[in-house]
TORVEXMAR-210091 format. One record per residue: chain; x, z, y of N, C-alpha, C in turn; residue in one letter. Coordinates in steps of 0.2 Angstrom, whole numbers. Layout:
! TORVEXMAR-210091
<pt vexza="A" n_xx="X" n_zz="Z" n_yy="Y" ca_xx="X" ca_zz="Z" ca_yy="Y" c_xx="X" c_zz="Z" c_yy="Y" setor="A"/>
...
//
This chain:
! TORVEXMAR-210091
<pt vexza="A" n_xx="-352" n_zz="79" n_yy="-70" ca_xx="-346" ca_zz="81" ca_yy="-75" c_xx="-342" c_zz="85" c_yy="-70" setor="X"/>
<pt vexza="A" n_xx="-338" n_zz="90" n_yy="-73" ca_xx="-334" ca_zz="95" ca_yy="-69" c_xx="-328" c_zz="92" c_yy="-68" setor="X"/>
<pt vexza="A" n_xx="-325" n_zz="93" n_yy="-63" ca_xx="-316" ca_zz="90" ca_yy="-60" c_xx="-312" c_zz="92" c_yy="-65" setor="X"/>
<pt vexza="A" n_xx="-310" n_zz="90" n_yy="-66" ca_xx="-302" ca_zz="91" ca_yy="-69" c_xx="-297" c_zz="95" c_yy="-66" setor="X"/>
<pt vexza="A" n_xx="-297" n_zz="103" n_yy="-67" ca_xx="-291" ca_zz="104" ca_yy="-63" c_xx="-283" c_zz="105" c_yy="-67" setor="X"/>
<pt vexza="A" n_xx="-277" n_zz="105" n_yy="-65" ca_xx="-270" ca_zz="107" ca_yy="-68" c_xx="-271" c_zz="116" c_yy="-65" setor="X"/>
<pt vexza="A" n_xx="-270" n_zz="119" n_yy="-71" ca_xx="-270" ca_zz="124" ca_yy="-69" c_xx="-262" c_zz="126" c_yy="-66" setor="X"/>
<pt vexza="A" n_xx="-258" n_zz="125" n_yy="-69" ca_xx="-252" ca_zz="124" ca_yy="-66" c_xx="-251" c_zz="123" c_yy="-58" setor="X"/>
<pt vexza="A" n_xx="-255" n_zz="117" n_yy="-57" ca_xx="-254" ca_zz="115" ca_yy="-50" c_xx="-258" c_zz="123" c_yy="-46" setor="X"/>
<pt vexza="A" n_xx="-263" n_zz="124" n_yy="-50" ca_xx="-267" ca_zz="128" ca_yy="-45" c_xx="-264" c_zz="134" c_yy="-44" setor="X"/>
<pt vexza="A" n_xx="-261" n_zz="136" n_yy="-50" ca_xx="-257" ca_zz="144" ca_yy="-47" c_xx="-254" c_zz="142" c_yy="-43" setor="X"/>
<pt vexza="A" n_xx="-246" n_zz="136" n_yy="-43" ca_xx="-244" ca_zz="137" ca_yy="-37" c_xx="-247" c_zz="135" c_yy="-31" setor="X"/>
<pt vexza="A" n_xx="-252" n_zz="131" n_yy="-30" ca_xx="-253" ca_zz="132" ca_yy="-25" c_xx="-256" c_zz="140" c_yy="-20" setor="X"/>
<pt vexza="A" n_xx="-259" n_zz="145" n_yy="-27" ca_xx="-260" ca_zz="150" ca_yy="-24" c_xx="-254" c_zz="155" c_yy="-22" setor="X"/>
<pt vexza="A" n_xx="-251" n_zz="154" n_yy="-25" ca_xx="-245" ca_zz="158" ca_yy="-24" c_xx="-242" c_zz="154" c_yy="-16" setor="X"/>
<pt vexza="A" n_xx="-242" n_zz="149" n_yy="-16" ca_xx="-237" ca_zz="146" ca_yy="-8" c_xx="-242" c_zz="150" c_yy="-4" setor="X"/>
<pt vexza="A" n_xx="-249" n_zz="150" n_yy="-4" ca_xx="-256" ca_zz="150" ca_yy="1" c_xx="-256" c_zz="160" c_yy="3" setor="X"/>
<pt vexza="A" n_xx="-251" n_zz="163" n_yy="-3" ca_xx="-251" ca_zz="170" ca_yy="-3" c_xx="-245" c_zz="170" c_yy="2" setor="X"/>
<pt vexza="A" n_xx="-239" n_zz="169" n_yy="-1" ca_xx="-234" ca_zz="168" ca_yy="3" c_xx="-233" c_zz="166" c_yy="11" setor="X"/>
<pt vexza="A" n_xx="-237" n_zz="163" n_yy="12" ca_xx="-239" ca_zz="160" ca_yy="19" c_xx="-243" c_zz="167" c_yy="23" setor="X"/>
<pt vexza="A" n_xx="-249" n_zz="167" n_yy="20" ca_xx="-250" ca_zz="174" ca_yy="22" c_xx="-246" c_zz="181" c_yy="23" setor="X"/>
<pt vexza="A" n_xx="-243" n_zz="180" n_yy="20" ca_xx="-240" ca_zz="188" ca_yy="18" c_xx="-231" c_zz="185" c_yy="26" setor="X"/>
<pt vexza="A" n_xx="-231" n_zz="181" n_yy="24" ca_xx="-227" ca_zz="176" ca_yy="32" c_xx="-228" c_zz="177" c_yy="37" setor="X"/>
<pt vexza="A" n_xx="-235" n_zz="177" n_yy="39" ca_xx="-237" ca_zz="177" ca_yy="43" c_xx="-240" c_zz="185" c_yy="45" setor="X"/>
<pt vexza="A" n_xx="-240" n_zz="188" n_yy="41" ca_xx="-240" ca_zz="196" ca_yy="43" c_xx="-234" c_zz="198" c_yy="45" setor="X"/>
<pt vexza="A" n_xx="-230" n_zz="196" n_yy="44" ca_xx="-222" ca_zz="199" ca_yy="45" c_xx="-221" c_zz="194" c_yy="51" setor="X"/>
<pt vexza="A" n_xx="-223" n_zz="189" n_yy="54" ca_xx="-220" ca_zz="187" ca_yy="60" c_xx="-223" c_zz="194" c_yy="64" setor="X"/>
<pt vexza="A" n_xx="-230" n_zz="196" n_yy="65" ca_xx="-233" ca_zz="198" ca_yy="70" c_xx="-229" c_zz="204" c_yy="67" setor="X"/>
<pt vexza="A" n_xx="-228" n_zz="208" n_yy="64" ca_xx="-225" ca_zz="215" ca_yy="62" c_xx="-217" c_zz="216" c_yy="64" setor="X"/>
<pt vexza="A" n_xx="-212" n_zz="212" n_yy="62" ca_xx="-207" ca_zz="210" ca_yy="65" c_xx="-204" c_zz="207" c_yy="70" setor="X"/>
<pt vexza="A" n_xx="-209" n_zz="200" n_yy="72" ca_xx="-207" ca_zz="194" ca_yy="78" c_xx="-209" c_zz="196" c_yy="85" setor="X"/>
<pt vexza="A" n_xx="-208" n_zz="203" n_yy="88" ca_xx="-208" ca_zz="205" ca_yy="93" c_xx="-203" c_zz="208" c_yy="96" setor="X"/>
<pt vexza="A" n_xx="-204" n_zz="206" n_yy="102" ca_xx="-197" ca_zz="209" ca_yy="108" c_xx="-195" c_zz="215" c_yy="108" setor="X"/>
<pt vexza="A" n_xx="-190" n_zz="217" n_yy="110" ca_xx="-189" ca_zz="225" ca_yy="109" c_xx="-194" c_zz="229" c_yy="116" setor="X"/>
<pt vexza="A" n_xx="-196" n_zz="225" n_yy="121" ca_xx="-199" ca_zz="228" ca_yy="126" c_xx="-207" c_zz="229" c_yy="124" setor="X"/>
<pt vexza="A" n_xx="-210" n_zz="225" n_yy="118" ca_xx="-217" ca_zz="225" ca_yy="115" c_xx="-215" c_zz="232" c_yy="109" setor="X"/>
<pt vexza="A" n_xx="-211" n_zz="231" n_yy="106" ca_xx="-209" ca_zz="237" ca_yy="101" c_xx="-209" c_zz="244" c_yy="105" setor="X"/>
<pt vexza="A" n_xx="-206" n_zz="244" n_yy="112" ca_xx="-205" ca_zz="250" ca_yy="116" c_xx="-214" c_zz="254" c_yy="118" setor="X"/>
<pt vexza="A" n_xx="-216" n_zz="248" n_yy="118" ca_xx="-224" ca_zz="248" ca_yy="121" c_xx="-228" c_zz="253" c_yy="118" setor="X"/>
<pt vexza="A" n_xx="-228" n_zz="250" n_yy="112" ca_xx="-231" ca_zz="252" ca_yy="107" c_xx="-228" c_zz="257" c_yy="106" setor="X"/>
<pt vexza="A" n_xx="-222" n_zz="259" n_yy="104" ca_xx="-221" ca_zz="268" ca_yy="101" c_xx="-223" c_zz="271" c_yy="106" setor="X"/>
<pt vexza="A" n_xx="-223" n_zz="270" n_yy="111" ca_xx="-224" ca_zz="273" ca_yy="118" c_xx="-232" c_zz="274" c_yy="118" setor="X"/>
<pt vexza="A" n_xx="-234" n_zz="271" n_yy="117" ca_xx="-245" ca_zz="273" ca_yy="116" c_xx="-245" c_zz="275" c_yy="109" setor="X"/>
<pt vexza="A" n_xx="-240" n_zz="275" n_yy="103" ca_xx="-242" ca_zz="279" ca_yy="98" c_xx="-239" c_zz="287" c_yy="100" setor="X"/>
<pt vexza="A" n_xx="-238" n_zz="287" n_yy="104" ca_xx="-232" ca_zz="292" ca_yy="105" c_xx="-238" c_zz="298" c_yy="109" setor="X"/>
<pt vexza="A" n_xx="-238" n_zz="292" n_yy="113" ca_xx="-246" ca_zz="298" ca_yy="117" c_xx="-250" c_zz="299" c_yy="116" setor="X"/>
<pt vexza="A" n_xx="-254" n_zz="294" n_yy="108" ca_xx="-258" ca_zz="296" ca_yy="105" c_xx="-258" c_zz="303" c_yy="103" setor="X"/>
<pt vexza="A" n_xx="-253" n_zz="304" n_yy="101" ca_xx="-250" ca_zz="308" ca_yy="95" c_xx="-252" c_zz="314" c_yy="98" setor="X"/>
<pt vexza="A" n_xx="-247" n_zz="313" n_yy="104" ca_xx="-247" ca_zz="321" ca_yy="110" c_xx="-253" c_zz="321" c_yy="112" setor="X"/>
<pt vexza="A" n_xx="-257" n_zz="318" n_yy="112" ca_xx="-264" ca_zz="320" ca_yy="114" c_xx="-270" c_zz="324" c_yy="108" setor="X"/>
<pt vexza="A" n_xx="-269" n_zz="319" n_yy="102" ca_xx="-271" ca_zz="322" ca_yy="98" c_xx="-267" c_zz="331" c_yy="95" setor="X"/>
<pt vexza="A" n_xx="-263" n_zz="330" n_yy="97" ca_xx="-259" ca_zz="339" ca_yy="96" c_xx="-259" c_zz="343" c_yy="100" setor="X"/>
<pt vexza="A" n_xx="-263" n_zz="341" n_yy="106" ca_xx="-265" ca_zz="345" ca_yy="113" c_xx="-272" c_zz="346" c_yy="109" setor="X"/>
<pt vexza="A" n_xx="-279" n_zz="344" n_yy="105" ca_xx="-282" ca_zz="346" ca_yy="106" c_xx="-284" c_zz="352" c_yy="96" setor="X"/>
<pt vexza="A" n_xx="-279" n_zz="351" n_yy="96" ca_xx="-277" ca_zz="357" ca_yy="88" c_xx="-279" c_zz="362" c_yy="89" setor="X"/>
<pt vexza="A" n_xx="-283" n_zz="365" n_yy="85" ca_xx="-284" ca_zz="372" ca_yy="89" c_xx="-278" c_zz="377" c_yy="85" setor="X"/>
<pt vexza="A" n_xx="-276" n_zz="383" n_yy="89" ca_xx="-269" ca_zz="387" ca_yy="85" c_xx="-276" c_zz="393" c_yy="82" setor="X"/>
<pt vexza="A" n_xx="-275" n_zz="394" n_yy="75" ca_xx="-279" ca_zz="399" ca_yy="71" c_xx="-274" c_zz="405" c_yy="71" setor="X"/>
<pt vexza="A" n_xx="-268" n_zz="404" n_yy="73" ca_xx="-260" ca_zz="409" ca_yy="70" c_xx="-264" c_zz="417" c_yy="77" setor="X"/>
<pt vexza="A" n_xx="-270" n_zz="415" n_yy="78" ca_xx="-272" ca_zz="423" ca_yy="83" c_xx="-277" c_zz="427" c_yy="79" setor="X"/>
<pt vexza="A" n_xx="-278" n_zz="427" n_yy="73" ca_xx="-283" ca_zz="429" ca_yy="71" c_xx="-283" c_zz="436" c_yy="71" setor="X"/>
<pt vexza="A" n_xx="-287" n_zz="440" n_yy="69" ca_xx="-287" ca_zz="445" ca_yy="68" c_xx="-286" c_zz="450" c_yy="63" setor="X"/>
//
């Protein structure tokens, strides 16, 4: 025989199980120190400049 669910009960449960989740993205996105946050712009920073160093300039054509 199949269990008996509360549907009620189960949405909220998915809904806390989302929230929790989406909580815990935002600790790691947010819950860092300004010296980790420095870090990181600083290696996106030179990705960047690296990636733009190898662009080719077409502005010489002919």
């Amino acid at each position: 025989m199949a269990e008996i669910i509360n549907l009620r009960q189960a949405r909220k449960q998915k809904a806390r199980a989302e929230k929790e989740a989406r909580a815990d993205e935002n600790r790691i996105a947010f819950g860092r120190t300004k010296a980790e946050k420095n870090l990181t712009k600083a290696q996106q920073d030179l990705a960047q400049s690296r990636l733009d160093q190898h662009k080719r300039d077409d502005s010489e054509k002919p």
